[in-house]
DRENLUM-343298 format. One line per field, with one value per residue: residue number from 1; residue in three letters; x, y, z of N, C-alpha, C, O in turn. Coordinates in Angstrom, 2 decimals. Atoms other than C-alpha are relative to their C-alpha. Last residue first. Example, Ala and Ser with C-alpha at 12.3 -4.5 7.8 and 13.67 -1.06 7.14 Angstrom:
REM DRENLUM-343298
resi 2 / 1
resn SER / ALA
nX -0.82 / 0.89
nY -1.19 / -1.19
nZ -0.06 / 0.00
caX 13.67 / 12.30
caY -1.06 / -4.50
caZ 7.14 / 7.80
cX -0.77 / 0.90
cY 1.09 / 1.20
cZ 0.73 / 0.00
oX -0.26 / 1.94
oY 2.20 / 1.18
oZ 0.90 / 0.66
END
This chain:
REM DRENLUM-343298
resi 154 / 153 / 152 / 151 / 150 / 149 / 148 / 147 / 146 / 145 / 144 / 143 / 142 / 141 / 140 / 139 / 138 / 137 / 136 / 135 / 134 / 133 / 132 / 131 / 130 / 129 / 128 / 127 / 126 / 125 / 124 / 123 / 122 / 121 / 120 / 119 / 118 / 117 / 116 / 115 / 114 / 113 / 112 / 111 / 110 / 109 / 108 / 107 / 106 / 105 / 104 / 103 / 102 / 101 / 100 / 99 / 98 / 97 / 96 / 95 / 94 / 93 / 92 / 91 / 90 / 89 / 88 / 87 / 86 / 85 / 84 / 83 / 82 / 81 / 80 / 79 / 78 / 77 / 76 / 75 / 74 / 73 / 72 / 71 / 70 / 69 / 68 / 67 / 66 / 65 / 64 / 63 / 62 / 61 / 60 / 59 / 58 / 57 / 56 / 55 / 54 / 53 / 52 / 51 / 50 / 49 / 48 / 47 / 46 / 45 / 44 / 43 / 42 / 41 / 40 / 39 / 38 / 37 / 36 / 35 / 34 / 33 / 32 / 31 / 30 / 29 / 28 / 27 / 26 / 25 / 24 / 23 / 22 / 21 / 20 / 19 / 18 / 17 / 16 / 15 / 14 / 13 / 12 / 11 / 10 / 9 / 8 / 7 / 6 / 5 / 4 / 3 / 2 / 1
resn UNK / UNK / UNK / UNK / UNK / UNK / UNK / UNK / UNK / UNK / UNK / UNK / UNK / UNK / UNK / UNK / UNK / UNK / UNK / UNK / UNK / UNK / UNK / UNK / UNK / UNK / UNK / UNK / UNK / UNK / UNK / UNK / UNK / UNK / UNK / UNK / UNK / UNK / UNK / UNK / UNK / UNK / UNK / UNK / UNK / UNK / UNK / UNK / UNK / UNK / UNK / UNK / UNK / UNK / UNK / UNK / UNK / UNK / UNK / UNK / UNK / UNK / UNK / UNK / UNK / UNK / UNK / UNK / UNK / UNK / UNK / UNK / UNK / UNK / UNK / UNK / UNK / UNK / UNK / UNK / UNK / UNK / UNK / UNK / UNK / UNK / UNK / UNK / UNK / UNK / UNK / UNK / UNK / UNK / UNK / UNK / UNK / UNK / UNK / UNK / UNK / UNK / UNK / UNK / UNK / UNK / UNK / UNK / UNK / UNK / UNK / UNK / UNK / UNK / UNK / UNK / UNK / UNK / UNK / UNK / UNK / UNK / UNK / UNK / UNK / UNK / UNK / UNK / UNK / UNK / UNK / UNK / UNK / UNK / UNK / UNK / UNK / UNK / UNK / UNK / UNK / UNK / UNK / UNK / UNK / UNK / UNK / UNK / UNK / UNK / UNK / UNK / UNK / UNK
nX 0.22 / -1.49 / 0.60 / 0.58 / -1.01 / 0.13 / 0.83 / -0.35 / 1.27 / 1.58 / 0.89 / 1.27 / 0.77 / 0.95 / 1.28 / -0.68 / 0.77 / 0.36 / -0.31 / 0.97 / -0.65 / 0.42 / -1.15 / -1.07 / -0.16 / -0.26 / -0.62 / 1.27 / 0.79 / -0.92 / -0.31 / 1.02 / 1.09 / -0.48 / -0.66 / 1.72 / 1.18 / -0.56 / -0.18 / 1.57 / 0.48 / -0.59 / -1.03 / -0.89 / -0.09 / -0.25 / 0.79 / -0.21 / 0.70 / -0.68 / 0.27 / 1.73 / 0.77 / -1.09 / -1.67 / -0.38 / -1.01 / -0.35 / -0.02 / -0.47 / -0.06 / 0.62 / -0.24 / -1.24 / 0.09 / -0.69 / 0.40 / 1.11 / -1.01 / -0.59 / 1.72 / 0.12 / -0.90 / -0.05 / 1.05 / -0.24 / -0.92 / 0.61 / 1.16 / 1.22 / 0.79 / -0.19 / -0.11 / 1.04 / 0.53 / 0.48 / -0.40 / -0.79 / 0.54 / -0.97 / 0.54 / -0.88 / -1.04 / -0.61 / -1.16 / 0.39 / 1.01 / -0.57 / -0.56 / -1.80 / -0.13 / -0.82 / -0.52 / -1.45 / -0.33 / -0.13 / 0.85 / -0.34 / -1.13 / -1.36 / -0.95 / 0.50 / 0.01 / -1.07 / -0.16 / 1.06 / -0.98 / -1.64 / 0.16 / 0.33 / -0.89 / -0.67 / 0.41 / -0.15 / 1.15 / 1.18 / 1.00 / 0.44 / -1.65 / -0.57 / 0.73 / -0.67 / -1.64 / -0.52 / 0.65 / 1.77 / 1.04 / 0.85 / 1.30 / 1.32 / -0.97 / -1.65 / 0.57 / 0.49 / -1.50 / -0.70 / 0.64 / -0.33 / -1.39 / 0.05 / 0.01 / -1.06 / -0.43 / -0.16
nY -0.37 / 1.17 / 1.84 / 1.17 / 0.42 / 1.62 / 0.47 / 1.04 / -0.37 / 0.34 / -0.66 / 0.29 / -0.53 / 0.30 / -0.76 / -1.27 / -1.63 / -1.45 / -1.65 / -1.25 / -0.87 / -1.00 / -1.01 / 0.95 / -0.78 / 0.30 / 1.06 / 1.22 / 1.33 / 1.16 / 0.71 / 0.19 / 0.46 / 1.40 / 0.98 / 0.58 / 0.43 / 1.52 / 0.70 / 0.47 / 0.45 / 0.74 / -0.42 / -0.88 / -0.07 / -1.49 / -0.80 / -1.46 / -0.84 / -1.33 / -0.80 / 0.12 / -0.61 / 0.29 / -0.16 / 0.90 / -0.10 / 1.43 / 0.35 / 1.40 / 0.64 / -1.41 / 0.22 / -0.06 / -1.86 / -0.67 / -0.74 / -0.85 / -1.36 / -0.33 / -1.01 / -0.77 / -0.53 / -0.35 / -0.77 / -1.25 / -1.49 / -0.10 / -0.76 / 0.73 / -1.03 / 0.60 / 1.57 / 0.36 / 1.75 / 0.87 / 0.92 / 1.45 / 1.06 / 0.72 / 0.68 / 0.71 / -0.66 / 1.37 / 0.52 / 1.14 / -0.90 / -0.50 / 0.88 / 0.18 / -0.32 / -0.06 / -1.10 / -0.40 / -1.34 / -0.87 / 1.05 / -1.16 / -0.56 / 0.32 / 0.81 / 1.35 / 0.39 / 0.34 / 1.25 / 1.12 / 0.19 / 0.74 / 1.16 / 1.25 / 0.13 / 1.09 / 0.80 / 0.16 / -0.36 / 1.17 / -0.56 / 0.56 / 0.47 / -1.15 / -0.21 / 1.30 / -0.17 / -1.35 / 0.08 / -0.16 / -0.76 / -0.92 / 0.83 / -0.58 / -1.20 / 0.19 / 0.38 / -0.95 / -0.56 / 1.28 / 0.35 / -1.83 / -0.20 / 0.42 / -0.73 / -1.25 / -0.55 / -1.33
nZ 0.95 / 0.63 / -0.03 / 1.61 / 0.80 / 0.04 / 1.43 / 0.78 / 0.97 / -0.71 / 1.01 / 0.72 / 1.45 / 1.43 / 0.71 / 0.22 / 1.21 / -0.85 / 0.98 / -0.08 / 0.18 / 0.24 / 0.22 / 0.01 / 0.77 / 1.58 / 0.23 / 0.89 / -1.04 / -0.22 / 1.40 / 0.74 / -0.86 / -1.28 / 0.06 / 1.02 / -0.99 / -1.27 / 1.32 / 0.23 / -1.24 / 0.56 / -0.26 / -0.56 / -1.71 / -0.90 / -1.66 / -0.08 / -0.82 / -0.48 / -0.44 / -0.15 / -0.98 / -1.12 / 0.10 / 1.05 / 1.38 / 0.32 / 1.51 / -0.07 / 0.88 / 0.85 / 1.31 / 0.66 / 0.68 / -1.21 / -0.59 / 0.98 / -0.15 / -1.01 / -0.96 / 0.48 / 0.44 / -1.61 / -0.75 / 0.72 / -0.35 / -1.75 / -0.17 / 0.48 / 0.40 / 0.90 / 0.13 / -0.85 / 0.67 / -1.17 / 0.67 / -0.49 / 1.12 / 0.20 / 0.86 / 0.67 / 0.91 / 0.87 / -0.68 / -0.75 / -0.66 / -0.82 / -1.66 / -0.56 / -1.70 / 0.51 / -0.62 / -1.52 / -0.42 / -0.94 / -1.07 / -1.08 / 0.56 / -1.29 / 0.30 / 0.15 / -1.51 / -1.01 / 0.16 / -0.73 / -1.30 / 0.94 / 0.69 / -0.84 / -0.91 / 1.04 / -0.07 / -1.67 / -0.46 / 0.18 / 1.31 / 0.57 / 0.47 / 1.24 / 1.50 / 0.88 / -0.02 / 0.73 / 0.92 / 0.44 / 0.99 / -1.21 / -0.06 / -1.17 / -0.50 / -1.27 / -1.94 / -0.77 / -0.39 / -1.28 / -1.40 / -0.52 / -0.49 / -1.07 / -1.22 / -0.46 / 1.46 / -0.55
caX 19.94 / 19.83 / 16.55 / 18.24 / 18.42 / 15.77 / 17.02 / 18.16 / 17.56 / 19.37 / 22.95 / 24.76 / 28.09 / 29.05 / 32.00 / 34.50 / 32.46 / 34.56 / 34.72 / 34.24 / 34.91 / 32.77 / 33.52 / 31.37 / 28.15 / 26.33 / 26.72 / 26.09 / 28.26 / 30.55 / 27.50 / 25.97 / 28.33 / 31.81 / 30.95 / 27.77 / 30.41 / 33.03 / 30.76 / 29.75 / 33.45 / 34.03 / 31.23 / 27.78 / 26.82 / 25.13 / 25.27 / 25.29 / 25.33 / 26.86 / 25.70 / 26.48 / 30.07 / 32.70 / 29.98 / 25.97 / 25.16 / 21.76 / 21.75 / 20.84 / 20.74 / 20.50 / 21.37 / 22.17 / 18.78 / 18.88 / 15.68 / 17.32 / 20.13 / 17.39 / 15.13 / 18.72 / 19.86 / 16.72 / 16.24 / 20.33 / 20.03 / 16.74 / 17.44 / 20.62 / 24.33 / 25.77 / 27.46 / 27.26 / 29.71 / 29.29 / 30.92 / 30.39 / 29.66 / 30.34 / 29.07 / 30.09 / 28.13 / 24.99 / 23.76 / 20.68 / 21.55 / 24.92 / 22.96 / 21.21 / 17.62 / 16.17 / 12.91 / 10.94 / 7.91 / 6.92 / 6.71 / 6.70 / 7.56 / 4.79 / 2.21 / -0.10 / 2.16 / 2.89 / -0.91 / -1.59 / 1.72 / 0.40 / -3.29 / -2.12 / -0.54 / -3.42 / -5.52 / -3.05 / -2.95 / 0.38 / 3.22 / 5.74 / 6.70 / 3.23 / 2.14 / 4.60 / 3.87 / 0.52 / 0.55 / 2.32 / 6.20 / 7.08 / 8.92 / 11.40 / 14.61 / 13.60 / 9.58 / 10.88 / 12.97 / 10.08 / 7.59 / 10.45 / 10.21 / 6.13 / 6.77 / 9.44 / 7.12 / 6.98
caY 74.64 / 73.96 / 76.56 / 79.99 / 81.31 / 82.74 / 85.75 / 86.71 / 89.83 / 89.47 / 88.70 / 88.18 / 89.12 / 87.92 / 88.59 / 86.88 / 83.75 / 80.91 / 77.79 / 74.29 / 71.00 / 67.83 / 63.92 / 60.57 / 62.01 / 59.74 / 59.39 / 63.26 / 64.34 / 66.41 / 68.32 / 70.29 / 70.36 / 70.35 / 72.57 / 74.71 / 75.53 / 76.09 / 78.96 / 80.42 / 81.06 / 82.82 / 84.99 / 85.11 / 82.80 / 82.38 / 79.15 / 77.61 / 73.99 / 71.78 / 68.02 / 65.08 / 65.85 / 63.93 / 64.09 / 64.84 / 67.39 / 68.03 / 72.20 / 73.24 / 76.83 / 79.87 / 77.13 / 78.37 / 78.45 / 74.42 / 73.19 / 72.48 / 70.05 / 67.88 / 67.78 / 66.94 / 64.25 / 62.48 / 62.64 / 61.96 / 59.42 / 57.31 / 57.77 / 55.69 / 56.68 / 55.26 / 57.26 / 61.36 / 63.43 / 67.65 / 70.69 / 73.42 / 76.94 / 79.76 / 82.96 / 85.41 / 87.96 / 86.65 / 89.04 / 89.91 / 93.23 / 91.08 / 89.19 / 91.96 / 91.25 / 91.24 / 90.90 / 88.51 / 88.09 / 84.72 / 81.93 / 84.12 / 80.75 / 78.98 / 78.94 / 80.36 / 83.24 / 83.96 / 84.01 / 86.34 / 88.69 / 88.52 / 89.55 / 92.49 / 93.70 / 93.27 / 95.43 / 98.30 / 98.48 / 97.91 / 100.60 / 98.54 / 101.13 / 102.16 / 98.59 / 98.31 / 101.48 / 100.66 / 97.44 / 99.06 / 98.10 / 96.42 / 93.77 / 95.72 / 94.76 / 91.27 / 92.44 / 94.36 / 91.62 / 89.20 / 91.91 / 92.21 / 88.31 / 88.28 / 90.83 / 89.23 / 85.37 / 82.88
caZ -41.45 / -37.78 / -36.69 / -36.26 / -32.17 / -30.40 / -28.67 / -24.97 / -22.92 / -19.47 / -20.58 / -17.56 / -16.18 / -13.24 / -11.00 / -8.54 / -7.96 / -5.58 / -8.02 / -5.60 / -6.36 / -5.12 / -4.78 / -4.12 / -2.87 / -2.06 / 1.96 / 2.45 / 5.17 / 2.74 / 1.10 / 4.21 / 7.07 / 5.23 / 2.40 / 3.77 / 6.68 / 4.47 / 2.29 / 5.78 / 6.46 / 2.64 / 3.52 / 3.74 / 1.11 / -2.32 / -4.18 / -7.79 / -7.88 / -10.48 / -10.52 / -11.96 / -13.10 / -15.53 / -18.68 / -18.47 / -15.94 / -14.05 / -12.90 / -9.41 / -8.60 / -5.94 / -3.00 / 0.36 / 1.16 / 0.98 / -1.19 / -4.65 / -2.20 / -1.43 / -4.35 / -6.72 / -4.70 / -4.06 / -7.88 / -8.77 / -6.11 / -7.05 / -11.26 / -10.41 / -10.11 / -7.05 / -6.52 / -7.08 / -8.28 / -7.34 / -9.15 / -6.76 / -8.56 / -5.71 / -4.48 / -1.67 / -0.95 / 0.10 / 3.03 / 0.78 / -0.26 / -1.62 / -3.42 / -5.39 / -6.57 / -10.47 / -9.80 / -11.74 / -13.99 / -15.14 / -17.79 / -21.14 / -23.90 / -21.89 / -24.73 / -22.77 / -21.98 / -25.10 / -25.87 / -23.42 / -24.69 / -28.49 / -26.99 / -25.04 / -27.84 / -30.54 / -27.74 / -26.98 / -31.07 / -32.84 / -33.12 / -30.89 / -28.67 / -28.57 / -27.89 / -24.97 / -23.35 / -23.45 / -22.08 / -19.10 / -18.75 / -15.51 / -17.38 / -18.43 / -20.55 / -20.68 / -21.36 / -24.33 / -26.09 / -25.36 / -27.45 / -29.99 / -30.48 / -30.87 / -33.09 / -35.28 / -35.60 / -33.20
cX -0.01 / -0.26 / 1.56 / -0.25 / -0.23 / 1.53 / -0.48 / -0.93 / 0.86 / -1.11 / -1.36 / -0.35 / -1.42 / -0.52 / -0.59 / -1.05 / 0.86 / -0.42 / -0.56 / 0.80 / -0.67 / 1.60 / -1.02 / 1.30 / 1.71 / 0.61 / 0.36 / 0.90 / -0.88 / -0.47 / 1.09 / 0.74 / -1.49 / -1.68 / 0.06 / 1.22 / -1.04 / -0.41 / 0.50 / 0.57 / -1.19 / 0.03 / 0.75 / 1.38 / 0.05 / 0.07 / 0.12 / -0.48 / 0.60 / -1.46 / 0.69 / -0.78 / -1.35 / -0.91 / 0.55 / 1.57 / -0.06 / 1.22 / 0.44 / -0.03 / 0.36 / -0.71 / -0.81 / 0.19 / 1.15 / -0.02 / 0.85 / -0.57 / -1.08 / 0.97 / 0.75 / -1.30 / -0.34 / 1.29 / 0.22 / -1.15 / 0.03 / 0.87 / -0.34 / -0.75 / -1.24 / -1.11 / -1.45 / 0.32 / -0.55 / -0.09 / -0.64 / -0.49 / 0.53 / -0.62 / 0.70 / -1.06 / 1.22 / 1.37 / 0.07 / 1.03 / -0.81 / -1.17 / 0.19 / 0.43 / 1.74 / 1.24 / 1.01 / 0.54 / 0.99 / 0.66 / 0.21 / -0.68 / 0.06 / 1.30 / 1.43 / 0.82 / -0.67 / 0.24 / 1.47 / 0.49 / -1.27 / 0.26 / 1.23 / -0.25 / -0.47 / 1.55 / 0.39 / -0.61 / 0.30 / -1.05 / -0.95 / -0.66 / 0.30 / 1.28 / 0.28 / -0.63 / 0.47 / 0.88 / 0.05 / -0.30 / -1.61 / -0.60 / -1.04 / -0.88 / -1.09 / -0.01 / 1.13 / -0.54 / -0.45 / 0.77 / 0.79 / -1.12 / 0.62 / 1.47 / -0.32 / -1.06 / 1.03 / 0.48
cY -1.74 / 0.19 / -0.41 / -1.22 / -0.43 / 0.20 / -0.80 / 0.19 / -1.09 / 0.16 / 0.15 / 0.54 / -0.82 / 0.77 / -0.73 / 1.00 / 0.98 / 0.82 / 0.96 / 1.22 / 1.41 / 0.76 / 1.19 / 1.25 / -0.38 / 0.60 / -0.20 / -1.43 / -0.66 / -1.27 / -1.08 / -1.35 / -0.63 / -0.82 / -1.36 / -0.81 / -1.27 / -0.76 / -1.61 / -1.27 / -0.87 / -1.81 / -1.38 / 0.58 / 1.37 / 0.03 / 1.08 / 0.35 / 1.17 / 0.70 / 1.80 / 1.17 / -0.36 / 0.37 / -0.23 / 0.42 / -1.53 / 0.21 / -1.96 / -0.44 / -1.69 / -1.74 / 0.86 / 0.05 / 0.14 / 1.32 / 0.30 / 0.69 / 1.22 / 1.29 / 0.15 / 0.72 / 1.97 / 0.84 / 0.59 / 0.69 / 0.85 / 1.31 / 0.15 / 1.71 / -0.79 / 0.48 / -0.29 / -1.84 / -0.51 / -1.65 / -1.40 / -1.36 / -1.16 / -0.77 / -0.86 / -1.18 / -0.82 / 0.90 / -0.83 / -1.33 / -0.81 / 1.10 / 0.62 / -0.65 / 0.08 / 0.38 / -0.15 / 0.95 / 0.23 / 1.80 / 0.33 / -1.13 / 1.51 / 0.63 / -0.26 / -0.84 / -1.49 / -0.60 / -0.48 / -1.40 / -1.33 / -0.37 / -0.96 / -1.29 / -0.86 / -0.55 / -1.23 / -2.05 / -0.58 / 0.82 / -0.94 / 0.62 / -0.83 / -0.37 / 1.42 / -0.17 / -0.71 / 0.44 / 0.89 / -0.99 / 0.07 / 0.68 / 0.85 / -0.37 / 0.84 / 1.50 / -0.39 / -0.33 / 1.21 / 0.89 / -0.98 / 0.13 / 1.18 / -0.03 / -0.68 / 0.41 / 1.43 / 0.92
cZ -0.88 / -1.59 / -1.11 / -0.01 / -1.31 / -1.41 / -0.94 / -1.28 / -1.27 / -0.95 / 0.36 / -1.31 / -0.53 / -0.65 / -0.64 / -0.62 / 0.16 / -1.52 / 1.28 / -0.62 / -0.35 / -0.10 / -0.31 / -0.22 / 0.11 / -0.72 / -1.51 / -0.75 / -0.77 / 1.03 / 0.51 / -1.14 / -0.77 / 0.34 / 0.89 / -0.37 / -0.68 / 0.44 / 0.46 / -1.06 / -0.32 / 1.81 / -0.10 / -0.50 / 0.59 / 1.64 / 0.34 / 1.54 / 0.37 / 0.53 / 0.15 / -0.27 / -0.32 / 1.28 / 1.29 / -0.09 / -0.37 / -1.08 / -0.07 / -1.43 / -0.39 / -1.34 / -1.07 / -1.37 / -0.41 / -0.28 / 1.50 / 1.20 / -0.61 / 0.22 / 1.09 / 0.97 / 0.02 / 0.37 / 1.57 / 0.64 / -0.38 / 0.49 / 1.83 / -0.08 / -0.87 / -0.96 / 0.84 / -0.42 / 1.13 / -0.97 / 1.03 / -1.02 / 0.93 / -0.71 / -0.30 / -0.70 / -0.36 / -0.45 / -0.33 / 1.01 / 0.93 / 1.27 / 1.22 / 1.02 / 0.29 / 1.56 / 0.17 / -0.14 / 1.19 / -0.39 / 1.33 / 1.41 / 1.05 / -0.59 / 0.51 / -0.40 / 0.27 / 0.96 / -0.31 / -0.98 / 0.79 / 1.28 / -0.33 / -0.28 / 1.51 / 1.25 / -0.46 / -0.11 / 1.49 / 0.98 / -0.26 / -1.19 / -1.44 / -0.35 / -0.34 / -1.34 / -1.34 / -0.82 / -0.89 / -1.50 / -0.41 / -1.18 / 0.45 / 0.18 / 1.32 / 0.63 / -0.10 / 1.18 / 0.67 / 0.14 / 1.23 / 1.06 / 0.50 / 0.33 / 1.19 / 1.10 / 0.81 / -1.12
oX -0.23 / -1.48 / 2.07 / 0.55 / -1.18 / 2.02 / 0.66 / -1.99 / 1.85 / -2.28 / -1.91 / -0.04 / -1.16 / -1.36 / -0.08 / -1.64 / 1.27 / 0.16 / -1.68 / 1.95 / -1.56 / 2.62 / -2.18 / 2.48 / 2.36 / 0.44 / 1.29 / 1.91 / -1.48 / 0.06 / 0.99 / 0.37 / -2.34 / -2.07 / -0.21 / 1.21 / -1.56 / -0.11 / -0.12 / 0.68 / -1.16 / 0.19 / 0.09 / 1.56 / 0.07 / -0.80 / 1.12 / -1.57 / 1.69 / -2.60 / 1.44 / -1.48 / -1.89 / -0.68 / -0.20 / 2.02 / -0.53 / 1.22 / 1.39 / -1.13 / 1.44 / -1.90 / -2.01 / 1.04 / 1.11 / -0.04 / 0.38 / -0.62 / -1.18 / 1.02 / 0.33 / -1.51 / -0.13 / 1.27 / 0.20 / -0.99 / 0.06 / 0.49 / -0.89 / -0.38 / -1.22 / -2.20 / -1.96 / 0.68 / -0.44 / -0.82 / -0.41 / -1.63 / 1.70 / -1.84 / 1.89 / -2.15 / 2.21 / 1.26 / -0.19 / 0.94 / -1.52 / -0.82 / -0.51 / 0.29 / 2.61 / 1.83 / 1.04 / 0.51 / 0.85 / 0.95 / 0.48 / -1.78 / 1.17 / 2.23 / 2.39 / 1.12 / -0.29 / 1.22 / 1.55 / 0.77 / -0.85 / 0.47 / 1.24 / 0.30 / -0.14 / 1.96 / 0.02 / 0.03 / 1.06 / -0.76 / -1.06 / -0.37 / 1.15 / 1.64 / 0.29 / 0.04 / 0.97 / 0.89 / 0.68 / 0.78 / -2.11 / -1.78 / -2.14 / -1.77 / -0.88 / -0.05 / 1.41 / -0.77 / 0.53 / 1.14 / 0.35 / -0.60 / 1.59 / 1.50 / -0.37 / -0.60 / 1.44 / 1.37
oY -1.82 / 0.22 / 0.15 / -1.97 / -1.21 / 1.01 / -1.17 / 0.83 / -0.79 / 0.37 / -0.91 / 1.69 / -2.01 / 1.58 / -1.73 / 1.80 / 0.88 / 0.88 / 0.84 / 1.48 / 1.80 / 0.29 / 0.97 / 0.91 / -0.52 / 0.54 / -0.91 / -1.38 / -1.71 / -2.35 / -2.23 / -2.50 / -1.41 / -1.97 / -2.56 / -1.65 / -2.35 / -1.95 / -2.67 / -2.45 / -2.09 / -3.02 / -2.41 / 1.75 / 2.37 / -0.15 / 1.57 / 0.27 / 1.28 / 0.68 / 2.04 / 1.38 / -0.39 / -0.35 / -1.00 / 1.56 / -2.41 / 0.93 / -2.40 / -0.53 / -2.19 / -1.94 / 1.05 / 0.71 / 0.79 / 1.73 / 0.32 / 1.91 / 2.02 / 2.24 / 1.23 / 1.92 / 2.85 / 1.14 / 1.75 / 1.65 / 1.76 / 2.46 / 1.18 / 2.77 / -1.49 / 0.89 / 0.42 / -2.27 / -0.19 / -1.94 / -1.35 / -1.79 / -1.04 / -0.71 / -0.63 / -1.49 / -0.36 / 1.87 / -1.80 / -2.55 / -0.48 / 1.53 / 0.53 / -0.37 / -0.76 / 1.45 / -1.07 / 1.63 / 0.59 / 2.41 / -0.54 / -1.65 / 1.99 / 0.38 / -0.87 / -1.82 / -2.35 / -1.30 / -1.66 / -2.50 / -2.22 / -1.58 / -2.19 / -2.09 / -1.96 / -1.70 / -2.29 / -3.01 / -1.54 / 1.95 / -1.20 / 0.28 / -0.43 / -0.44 / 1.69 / -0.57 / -0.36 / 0.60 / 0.72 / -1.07 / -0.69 / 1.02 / 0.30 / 0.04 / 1.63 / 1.79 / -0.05 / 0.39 / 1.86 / 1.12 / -1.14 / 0.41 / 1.28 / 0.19 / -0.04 / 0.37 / 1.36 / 0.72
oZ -2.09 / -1.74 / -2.08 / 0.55 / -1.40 / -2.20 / -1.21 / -1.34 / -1.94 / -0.62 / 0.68 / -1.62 / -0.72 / -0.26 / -1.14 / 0.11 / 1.32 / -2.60 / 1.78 / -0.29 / -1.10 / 0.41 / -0.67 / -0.11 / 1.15 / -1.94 / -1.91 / -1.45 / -0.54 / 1.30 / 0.08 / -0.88 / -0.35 / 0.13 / 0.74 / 0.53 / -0.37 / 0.34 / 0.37 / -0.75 / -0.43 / 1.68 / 0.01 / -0.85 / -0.13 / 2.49 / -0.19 / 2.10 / 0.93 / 0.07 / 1.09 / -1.26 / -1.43 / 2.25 / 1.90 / -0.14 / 0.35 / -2.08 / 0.56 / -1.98 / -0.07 / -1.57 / -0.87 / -1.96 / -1.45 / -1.44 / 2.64 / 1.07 / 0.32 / 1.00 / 1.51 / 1.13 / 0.85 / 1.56 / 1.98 / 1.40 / 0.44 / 0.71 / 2.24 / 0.43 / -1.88 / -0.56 / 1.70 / -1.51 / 2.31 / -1.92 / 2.24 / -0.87 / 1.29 / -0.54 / -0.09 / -0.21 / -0.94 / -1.20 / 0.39 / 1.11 / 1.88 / 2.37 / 2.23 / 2.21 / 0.08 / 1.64 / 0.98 / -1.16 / 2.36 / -1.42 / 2.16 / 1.60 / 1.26 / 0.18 / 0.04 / 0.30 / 1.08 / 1.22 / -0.65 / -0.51 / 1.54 / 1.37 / -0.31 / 0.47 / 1.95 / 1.43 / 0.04 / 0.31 / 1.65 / 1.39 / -1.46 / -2.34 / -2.24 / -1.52 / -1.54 / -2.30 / -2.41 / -2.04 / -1.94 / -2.09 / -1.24 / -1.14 / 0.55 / -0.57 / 2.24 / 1.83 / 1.05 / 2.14 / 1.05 / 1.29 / 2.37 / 2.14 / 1.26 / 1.54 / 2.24 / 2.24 / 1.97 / -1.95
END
C-alpha cells in the first residue's frame, strides 16, 4: 500500500459517502485512477464495507457494558459454540476471543441498568460453561474513527 492508497482510506474513514469525484479532486489524481485505487482496495479486502455510524442511545441502548466472560471446559467445541451463541443475542454489539485470565469479553448495549441484570442473570448466568463473568458499566467512549497503518517492526 503505498501514500495514496493510505490518504484514500483516510478519506473514506472520515466520509464514506464521498463521490468519486470529490475524492479524486481532493486527492489531485484523475476521477478514473481514483476509482481504480478504491476497486482494488476493496479487492484486496483492506476497504471491507461502508457503515453508518448509529447512536445507541437513538436505538433504546443506553446503557453499555464490557463483560469479561471464563469459559470451562476450554476446548475448540465451547469457545466455538460459545462464541456463535452469545455473537447472535441483540444485546450483543461485540464479541472479542481473549488469550490470558479471560476467554471472552463482550461488548453490549441495553436499555437501562435493569435490562443489563436481566441479560446478566437470564442470559449468561444459566449457561452451564461458563465458569465466571465480570461486568464494566460504559460511562463514555471515545473512538478513533480514521486509523493508519502502522511501521513494519524494524
Amino acid at each position: 500500500m503505498d501514500e495514496l492508497d493510505a490518504e484514500i482510506i483516510r478519506l473514506l474513514q472520515t466520509d464514506a459517502r464521498r463521490s468519486n469525484r470529490e475524492l479524486a479532486r481532493l486527492l489531485g489524481i484523475a476521477p478514473s485512477t481514483c476509482l481504480e485505487r478504491v476497486r482494488a482496495l476493496t479487492r484486496r479486502g483492506v476497504i471491507r464495507g461502508y457503515h453508518a455510524d448509529i447512536d445507541h442511545a437513538a436505538l433504546n441502548r443506553g446503557v453499555q457494558a464490557m463483560v469479561s466472560v471464563q469459559v470451562r471446559p476450554l476446548s475448540r467445541t465451547v469457545i466455538d459454540s460459545f462464541k456463535d451463541s452469545v455473537s447472535a443475542l441483540p444485546q450483543v454489539l461485540s464479541v472479542f476471543v481473549l488469550a490470558g485470565g479471560d476467554d471472552f469479553l463482550l461488548h453490549v448495549a441495553v436499555q437501562d441498568l435493569d435490562h443489563l441484570h436481566g441479560f446478566l442473570l437470564d442470559r449468561l448466568s444459566q449457561r452451564r460453561e461458563i465458569a465466571g463473568f465480570r461486568t464494566s458499566v460504559i460511562f463514555q467512549q471515545v473512538r478513533n474513527p480514521v486509523l493508519s497503518r502502522l511501521p513494519d517492526p524494524a
